[in-house]
N, CA, C and O atoms as a GROMACS GRO file, in nm:
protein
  564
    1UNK      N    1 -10.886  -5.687   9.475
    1UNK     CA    2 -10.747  -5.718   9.452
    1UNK      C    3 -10.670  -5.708   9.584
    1UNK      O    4 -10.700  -5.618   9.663
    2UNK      N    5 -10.565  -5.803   9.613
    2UNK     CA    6 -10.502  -5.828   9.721
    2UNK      C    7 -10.410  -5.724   9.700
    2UNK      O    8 -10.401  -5.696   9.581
    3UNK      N    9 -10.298  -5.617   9.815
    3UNK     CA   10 -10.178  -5.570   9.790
    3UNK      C   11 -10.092  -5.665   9.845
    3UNK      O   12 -10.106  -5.735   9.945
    4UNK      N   13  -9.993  -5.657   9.755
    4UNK     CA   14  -9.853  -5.724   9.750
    4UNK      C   15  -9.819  -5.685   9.867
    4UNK      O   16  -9.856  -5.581   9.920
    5UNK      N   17  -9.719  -5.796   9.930
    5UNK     CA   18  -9.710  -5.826  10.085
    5UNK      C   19  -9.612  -5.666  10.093
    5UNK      O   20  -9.627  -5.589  10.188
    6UNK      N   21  -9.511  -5.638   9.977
    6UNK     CA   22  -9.412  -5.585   9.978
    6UNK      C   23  -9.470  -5.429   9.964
    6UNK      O   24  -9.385  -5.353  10.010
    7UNK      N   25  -9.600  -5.348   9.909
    7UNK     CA   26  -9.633  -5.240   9.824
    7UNK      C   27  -9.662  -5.174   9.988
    7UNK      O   28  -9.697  -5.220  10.097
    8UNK      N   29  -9.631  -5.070   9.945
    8UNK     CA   30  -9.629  -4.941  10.048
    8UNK      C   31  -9.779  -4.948  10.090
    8UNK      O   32  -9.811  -4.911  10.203
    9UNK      N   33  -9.879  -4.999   9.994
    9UNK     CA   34 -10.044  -4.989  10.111
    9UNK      C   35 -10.052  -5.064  10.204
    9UNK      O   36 -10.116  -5.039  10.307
   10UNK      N   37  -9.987  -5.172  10.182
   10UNK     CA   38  -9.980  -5.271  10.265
   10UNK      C   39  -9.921  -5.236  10.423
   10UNK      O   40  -9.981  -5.239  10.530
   11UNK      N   41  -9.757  -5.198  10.389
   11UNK     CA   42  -9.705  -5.132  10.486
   11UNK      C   43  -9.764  -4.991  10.590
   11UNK      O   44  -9.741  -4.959  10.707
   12UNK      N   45  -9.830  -4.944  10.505
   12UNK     CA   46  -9.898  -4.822  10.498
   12UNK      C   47 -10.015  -4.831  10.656
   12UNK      O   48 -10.033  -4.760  10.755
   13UNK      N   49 -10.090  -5.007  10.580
   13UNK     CA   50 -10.213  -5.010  10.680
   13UNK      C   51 -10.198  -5.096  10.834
   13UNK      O   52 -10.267  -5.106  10.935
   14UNK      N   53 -10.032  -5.163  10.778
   14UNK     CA   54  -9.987  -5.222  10.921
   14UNK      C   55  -9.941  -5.109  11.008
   14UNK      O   56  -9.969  -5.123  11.128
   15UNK      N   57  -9.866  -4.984  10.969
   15UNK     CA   58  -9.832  -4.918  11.034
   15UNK      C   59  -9.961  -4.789  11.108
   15UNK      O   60  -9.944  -4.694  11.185
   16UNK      N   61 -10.068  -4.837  11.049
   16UNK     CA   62 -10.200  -4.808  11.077
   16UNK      C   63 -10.251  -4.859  11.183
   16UNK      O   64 -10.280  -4.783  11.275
   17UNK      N   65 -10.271  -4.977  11.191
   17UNK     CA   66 -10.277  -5.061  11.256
   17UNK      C   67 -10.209  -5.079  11.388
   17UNK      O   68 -10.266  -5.083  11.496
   18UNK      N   69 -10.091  -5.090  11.369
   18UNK     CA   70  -9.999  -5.059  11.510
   18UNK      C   71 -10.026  -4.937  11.578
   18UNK      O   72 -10.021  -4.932  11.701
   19UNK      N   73 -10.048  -4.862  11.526
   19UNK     CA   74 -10.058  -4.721  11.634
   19UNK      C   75 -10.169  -4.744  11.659
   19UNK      O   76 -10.197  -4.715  11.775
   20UNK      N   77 -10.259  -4.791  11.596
   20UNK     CA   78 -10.407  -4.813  11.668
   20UNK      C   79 -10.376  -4.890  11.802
   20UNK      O   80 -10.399  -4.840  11.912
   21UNK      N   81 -10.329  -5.003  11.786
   21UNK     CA   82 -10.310  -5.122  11.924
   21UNK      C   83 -10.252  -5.031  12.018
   21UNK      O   84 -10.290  -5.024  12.134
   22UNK      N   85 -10.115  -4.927  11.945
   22UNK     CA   86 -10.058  -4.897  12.046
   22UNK      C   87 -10.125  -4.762  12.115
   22UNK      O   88 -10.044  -4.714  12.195
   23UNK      N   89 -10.224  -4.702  12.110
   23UNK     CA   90 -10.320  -4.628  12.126
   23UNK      C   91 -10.426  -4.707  12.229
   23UNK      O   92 -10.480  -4.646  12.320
   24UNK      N   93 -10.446  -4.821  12.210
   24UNK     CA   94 -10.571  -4.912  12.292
   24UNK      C   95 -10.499  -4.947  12.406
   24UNK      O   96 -10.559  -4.933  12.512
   25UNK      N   97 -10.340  -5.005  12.411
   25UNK     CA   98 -10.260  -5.065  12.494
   25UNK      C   99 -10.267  -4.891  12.588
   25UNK      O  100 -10.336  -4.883  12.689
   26UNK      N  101 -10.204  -4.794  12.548
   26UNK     CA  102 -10.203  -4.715  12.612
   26UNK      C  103 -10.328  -4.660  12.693
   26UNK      O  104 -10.327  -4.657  12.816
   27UNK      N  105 -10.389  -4.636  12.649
   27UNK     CA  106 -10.581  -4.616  12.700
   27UNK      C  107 -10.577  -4.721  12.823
   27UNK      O  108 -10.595  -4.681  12.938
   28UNK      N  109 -10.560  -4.813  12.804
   28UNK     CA  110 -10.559  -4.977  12.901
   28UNK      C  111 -10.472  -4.948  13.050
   28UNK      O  112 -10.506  -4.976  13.164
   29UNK      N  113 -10.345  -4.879  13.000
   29UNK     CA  114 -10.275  -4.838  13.067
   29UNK      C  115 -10.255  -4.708  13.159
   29UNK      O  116 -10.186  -4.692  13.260
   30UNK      N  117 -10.325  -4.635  13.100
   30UNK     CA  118 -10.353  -4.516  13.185
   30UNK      C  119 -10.468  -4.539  13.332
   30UNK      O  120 -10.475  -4.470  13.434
   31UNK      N  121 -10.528  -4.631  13.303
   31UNK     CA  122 -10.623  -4.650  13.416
   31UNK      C  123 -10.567  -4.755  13.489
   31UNK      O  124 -10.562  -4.757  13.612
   32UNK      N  125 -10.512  -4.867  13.391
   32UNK     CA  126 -10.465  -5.029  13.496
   32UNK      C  127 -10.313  -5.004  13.482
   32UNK      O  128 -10.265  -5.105  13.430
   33UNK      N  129 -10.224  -4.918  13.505
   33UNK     CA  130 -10.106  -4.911  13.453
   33UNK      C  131 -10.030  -5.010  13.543
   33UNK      O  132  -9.910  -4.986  13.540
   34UNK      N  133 -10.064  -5.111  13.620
   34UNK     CA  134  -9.990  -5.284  13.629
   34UNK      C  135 -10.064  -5.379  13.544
   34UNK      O  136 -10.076  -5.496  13.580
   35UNK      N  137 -10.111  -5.339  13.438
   35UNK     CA  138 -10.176  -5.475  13.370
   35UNK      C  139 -10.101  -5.560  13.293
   35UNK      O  140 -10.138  -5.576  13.177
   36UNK      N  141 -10.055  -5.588  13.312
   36UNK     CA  142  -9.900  -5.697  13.286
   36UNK      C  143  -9.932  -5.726  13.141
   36UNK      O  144  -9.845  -5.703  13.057
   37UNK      N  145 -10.067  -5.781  13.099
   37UNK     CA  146 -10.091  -5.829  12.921
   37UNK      C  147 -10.100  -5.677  12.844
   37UNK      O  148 -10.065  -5.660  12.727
   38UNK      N  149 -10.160  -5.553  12.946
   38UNK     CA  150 -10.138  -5.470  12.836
   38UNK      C  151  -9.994  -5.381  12.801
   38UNK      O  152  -9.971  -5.325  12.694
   39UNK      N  153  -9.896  -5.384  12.938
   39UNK     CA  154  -9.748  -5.392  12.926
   39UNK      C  155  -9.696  -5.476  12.792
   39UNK      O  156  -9.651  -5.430  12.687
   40UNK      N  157  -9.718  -5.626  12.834
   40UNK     CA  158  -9.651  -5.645  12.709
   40UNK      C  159  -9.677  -5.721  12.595
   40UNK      O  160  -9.623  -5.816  12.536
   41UNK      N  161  -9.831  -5.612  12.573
   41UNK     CA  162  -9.898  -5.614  12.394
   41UNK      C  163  -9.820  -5.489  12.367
   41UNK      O  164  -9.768  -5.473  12.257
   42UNK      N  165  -9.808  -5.406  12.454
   42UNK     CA  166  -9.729  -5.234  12.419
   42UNK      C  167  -9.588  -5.284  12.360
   42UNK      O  168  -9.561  -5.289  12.240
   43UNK      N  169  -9.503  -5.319  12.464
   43UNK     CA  170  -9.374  -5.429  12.461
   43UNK      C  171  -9.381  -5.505  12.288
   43UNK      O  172  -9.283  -5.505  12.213
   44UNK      N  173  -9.471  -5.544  12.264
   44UNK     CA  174  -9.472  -5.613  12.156
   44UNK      C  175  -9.451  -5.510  12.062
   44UNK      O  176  -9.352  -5.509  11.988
   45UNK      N  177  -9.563  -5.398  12.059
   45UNK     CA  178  -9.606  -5.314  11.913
   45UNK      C  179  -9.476  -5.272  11.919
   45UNK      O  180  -9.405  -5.298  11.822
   46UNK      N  181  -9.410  -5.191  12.049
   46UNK     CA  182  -9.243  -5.149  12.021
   46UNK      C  183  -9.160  -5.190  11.969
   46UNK      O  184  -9.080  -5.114  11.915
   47UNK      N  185  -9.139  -5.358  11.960
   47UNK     CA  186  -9.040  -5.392  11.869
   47UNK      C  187  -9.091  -5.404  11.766
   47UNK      O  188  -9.004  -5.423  11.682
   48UNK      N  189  -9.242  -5.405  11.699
   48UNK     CA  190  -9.243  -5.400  11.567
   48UNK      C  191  -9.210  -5.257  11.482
   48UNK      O  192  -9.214  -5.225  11.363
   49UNK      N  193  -9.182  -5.202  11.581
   49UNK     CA  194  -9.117  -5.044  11.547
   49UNK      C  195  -8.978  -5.006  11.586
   49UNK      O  196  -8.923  -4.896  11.575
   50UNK      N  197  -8.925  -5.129  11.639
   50UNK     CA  198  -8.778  -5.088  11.638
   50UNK      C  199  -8.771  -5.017  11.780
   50UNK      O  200  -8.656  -5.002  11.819
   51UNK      N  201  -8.856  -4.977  11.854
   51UNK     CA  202  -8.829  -4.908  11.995
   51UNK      C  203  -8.789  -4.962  12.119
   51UNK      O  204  -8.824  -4.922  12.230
   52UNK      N  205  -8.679  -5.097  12.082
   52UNK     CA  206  -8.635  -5.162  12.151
   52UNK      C  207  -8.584  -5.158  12.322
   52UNK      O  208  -8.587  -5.245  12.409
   53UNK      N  209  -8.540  -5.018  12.322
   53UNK     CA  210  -8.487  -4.944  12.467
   53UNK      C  211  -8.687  -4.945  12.563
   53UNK      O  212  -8.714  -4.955  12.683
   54UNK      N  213  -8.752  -4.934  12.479
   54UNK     CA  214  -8.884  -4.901  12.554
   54UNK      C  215  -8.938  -5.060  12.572
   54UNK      O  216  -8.926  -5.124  12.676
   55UNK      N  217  -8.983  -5.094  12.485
   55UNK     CA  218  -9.030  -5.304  12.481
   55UNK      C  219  -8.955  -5.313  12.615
   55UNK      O  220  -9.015  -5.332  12.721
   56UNK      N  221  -8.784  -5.297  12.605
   56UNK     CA  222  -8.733  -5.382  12.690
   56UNK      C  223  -8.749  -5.315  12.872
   56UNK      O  224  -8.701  -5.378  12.966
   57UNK      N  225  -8.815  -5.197  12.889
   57UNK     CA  226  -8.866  -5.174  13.007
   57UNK      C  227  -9.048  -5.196  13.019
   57UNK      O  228  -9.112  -5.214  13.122
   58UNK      N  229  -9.092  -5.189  12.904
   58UNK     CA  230  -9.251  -5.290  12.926
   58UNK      C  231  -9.249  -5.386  12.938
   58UNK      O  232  -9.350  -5.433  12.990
   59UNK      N  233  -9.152  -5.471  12.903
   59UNK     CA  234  -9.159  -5.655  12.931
   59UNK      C  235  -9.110  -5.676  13.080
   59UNK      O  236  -9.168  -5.738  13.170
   60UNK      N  237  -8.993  -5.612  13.084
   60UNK     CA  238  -8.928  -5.582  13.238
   60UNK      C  239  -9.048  -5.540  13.365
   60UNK      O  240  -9.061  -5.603  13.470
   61UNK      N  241  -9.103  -5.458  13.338
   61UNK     CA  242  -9.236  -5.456  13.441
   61UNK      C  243  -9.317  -5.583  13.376
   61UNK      O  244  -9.316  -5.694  13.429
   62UNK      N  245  -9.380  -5.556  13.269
   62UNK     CA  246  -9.479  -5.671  13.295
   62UNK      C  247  -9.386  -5.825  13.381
   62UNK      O  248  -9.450  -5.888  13.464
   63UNK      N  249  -9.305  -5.849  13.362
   63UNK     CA  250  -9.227  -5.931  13.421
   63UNK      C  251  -9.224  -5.984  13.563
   63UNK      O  252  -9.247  -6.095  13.610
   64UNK      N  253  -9.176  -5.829  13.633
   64UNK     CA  254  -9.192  -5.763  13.774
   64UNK      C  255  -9.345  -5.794  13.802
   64UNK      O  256  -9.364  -5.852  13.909
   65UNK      N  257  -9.427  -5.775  13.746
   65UNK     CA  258  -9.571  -5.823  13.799
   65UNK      C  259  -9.603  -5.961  13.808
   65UNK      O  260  -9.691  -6.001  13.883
   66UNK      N  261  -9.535  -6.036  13.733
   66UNK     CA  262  -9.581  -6.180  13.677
   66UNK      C  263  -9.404  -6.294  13.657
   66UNK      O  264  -9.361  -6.379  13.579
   67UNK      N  265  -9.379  -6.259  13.719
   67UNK     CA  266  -9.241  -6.361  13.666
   67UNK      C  267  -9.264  -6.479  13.636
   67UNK      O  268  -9.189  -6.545  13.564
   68UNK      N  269  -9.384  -6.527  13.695
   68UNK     CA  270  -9.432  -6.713  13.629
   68UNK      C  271  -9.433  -6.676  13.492
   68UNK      O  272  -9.351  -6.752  13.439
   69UNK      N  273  -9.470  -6.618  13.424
   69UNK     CA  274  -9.505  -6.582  13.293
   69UNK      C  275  -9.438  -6.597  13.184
   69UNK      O  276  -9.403  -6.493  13.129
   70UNK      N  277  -9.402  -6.722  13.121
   70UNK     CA  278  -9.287  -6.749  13.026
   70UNK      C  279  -9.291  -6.710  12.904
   70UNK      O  280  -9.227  -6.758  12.810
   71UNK      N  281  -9.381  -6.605  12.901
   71UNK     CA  282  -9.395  -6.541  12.734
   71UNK      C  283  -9.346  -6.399  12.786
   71UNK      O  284  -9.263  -6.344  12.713
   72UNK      N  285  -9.384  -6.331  12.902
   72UNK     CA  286  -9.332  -6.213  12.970
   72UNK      C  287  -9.143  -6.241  12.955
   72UNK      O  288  -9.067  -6.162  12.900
   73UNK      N  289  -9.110  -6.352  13.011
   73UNK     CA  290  -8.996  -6.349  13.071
   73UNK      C  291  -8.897  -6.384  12.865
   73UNK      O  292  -8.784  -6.334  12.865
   74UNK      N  293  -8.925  -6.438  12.757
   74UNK     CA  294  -8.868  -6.461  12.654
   74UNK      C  295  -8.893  -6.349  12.578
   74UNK      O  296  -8.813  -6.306  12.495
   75UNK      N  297  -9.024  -6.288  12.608
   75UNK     CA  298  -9.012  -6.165  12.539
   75UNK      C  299  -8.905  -6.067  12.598
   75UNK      O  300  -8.840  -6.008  12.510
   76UNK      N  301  -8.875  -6.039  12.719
   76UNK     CA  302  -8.780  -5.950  12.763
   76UNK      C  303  -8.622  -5.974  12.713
   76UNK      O  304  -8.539  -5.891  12.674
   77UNK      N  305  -8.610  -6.120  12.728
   77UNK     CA  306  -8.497  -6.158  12.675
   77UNK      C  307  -8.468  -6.132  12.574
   77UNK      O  308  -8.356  -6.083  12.558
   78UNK      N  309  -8.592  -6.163  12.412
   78UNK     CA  310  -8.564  -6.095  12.284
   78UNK      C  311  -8.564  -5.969  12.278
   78UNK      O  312  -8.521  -5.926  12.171
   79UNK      N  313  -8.602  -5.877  12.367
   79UNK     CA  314  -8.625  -5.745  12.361
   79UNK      C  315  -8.496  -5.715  12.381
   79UNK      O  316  -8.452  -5.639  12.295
   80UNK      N  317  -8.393  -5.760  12.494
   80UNK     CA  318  -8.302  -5.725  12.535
   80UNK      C  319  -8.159  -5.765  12.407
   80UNK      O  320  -8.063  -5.700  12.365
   81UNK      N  321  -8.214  -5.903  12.382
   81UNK     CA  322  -8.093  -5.910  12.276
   81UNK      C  323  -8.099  -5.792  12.112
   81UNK      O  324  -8.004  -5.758  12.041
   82UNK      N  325  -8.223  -5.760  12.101
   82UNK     CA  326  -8.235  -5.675  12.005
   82UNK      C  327  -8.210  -5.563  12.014
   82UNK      O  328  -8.174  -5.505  11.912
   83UNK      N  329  -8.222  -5.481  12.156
   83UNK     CA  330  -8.168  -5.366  12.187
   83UNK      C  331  -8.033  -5.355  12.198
   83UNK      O  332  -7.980  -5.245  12.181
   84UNK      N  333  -7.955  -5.479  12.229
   84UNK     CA  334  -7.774  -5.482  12.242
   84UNK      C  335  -7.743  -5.514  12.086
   84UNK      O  336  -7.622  -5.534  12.076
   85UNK      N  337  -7.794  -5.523  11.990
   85UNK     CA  338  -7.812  -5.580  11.858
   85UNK      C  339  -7.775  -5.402  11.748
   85UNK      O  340  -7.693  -5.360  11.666
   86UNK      N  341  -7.922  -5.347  11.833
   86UNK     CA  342  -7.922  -5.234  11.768
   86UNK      C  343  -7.789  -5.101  11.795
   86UNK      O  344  -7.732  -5.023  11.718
   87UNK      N  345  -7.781  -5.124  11.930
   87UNK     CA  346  -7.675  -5.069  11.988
   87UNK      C  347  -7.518  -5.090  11.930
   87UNK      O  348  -7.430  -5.005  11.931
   88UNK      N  349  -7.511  -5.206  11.887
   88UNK     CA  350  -7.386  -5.239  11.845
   88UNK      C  351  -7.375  -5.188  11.705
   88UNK      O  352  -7.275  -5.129  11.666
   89UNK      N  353  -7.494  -5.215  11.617
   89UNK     CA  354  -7.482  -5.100  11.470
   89UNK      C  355  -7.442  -5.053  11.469
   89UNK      O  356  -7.352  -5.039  11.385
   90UNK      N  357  -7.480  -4.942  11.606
   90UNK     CA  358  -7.464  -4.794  11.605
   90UNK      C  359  -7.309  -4.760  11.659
   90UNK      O  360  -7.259  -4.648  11.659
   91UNK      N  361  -7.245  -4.878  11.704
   91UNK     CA  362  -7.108  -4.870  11.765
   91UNK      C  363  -7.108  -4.834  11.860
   91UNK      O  364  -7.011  -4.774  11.907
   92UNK      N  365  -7.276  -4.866  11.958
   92UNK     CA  366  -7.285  -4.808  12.102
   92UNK      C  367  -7.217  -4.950  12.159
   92UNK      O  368  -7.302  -5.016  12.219
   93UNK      N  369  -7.119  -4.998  12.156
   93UNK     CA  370  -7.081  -5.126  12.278
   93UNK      C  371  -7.095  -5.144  12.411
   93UNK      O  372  -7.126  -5.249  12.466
   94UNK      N  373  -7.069  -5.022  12.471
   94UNK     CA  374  -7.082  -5.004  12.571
   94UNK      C  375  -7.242  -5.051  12.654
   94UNK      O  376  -7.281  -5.134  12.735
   95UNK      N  377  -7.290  -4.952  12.582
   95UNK     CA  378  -7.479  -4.988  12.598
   95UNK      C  379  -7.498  -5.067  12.539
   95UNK      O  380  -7.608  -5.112  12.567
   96UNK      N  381  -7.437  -5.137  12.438
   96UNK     CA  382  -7.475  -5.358  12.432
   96UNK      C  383  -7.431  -5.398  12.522
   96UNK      O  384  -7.504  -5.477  12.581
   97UNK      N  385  -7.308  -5.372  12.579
   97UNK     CA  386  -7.249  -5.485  12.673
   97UNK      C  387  -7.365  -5.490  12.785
   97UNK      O  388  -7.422  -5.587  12.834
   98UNK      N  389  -7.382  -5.344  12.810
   98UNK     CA  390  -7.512  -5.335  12.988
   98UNK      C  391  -7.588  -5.377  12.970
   98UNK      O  392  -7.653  -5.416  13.067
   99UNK      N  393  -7.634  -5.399  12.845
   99UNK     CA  394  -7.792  -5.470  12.766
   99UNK      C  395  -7.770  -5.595  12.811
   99UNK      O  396  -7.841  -5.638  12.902
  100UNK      N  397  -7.656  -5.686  12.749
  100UNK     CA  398  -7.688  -5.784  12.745
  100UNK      C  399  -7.603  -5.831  12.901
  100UNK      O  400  -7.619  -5.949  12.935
  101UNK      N  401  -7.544  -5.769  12.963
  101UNK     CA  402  -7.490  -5.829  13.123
  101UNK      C  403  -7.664  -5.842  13.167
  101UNK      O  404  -7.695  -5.941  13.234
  102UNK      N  405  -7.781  -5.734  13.126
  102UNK     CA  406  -7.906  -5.739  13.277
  102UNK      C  407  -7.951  -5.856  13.185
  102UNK      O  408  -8.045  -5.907  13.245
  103UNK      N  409  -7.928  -5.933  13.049
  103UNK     CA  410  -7.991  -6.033  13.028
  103UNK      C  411  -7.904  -6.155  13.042
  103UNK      O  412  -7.955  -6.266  13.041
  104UNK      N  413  -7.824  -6.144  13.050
  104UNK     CA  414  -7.754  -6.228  13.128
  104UNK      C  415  -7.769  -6.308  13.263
  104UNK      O  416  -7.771  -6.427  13.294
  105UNK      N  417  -7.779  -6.169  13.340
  105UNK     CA  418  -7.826  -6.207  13.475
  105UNK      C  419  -7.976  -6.299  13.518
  105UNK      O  420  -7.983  -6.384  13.607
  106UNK      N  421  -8.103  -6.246  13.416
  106UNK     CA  422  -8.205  -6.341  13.400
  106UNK      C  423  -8.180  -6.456  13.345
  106UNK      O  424  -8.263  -6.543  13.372
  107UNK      N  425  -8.069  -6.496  13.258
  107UNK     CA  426  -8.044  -6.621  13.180
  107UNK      C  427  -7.916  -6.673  13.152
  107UNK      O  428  -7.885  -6.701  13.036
  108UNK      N  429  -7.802  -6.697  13.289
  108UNK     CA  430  -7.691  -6.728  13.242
  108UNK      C  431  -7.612  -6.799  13.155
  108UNK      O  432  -7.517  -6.773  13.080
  109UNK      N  433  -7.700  -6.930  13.194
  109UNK     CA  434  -7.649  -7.023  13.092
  109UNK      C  435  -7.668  -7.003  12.920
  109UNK      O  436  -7.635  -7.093  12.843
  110UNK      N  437  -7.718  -6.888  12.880
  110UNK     CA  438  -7.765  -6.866  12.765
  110UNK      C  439  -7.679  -6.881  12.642
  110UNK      O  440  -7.635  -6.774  12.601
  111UNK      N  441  -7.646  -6.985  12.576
  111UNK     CA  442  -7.519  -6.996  12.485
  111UNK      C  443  -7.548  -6.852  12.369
  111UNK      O  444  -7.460  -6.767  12.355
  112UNK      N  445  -7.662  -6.843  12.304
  112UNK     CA  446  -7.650  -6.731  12.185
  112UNK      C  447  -7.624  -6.594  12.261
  112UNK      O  448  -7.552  -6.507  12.213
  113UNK      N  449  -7.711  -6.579  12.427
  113UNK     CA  450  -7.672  -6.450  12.456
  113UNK      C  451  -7.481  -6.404  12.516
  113UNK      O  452  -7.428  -6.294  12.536
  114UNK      N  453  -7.436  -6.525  12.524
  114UNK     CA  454  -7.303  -6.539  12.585
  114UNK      C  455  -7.207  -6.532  12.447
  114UNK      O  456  -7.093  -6.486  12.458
  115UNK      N  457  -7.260  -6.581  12.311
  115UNK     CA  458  -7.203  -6.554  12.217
  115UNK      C  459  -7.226  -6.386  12.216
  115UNK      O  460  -7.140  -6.298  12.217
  116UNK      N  461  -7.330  -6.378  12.214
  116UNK     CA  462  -7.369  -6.209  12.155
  116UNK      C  463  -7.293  -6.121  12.280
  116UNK      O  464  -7.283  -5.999  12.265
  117UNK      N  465  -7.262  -6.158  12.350
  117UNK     CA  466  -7.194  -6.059  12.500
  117UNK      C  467  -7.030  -6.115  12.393
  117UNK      O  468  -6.980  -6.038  12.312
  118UNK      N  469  -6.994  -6.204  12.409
  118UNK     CA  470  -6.855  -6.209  12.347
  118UNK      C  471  -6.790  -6.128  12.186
  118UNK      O  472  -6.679  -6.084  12.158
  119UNK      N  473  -6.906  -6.136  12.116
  119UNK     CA  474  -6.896  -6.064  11.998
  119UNK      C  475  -6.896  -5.897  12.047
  119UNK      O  476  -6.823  -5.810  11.999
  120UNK      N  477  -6.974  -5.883  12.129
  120UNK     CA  478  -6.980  -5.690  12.172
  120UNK      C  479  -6.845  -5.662  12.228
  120UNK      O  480  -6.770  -5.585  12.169
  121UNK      N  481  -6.819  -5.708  12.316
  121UNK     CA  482  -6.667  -5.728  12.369
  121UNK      C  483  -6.568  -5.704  12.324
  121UNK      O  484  -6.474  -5.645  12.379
  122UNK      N  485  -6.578  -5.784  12.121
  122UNK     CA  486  -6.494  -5.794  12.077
  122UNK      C  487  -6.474  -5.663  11.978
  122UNK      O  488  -6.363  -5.615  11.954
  123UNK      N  489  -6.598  -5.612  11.924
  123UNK     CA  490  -6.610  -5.490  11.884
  123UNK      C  491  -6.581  -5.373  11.957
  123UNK      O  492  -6.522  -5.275  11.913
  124UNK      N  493  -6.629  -5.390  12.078
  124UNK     CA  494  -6.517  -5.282  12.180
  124UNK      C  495  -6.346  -5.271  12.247
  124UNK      O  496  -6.290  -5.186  12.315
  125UNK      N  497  -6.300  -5.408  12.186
  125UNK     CA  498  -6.194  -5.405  12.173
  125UNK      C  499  -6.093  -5.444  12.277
  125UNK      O  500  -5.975  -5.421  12.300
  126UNK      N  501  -6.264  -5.565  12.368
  126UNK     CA  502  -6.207  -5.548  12.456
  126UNK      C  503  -6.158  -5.741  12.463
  126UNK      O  504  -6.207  -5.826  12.538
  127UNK      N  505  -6.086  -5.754  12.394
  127UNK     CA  506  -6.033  -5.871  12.337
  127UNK      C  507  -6.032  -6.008  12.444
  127UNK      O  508  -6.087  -6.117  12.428
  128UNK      N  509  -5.944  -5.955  12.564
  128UNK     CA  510  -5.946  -6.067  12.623
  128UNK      C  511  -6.081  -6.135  12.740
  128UNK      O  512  -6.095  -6.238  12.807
  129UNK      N  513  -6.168  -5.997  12.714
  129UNK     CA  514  -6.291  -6.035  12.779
  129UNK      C  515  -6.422  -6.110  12.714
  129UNK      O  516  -6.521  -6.170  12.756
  130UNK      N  517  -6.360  -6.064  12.566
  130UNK     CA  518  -6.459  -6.136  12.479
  130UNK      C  519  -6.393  -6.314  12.495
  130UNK      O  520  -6.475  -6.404  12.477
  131UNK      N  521  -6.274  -6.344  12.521
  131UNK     CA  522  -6.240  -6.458  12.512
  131UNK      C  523  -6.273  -6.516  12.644
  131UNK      O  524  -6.297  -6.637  12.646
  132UNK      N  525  -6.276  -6.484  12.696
  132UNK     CA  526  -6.321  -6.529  12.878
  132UNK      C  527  -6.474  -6.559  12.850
  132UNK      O  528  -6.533  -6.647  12.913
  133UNK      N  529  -6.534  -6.483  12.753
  133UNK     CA  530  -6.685  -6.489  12.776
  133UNK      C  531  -6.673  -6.596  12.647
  133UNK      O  532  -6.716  -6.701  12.695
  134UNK      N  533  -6.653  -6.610  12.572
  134UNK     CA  534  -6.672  -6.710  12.473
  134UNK      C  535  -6.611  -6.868  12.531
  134UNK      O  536  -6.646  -6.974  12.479
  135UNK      N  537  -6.532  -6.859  12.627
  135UNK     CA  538  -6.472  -6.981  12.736
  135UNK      C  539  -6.548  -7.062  12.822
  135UNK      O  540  -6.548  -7.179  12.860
  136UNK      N  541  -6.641  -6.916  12.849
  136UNK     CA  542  -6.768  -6.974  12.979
  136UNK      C  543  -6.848  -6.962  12.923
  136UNK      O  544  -6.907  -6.857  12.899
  137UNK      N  545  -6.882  -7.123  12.870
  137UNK     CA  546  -6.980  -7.151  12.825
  137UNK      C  547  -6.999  -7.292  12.898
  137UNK      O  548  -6.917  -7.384  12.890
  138UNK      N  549  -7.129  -7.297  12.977
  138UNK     CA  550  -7.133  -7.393  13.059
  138UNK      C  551  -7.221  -7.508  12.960
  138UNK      O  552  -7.219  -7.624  12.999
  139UNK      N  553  -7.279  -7.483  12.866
  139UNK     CA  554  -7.361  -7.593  12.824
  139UNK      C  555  -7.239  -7.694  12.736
  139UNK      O  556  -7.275  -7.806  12.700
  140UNK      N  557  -7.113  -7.654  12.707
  140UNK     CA  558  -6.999  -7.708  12.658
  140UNK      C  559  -6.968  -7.836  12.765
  140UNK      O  560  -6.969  -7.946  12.711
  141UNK      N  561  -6.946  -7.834  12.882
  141UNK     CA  562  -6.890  -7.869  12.976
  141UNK      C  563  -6.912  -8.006  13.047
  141UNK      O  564  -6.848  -8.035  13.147
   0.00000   0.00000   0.00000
């Protein structure tokens, strides 16, 4: 019998599972600690755990090792918008806004991350900066 995608064994043996990888990634890392794929398979298992502040400094090195690397460089970016994501829940704005300015800086023209910098802005209250940033939007233009 199959478990239901939804039943706690299920969940039970993915979260099994992940600490295993993230156990192998680490092992990998203690001896090659620049191995850029095992940076960010680690990077990966973190956001399937929500450890967004960490992913987004394993993708960031693996990055730093490899910048050709366009799965390195989109993973950092999602890492980064999910960490300014989580931050803002929490009514940390401040630490969204810094989140998403260093992803910014890798991806200016970014219309969703320039929305998501204007929305943090606006939750911090900081009104007329969220409107400046919702203005400069160059793919409009």
């Amino acid at each position: 019998m199959v478990a239901d995608v939804d039943s706690p064994d299920k969940h039970n043996v993915l979260a099994e599972r992940l600490d295993e990888a993230e156990k192998l990634a680490r092992k990998i890392l203690a001896t090659q600690p620049e191995n850029p794929d095992a940076l960010n398979g680690l990077g990966l298992i973190c956001v399937q755990q929500e450890r967004f502040d960490e992913a987004v400094e394993l993708f960031a090195h693996a990055h730093e090792i490899d910048p050709e690397r366009g799965d390195f460089t989109s993973n950092l970016l999602k890492a980064f918008e999910s960490s300014a994501k989580s931050m803002a829940h929490a009514a940390r704005y401040g630490a969204a806004i810094k989140t998403l300015e260093r992803a910014l800086v890798m991806s200016p023209g970014d219309e969703y991350l320039t929305c998501r910098m204007s929305f943090a802005l606006s939750l911090a209250n900081r009104h007329g900066e969220a409107l400046a940033a919702a203005n400069n939007r160059p793919w409009l233009k």
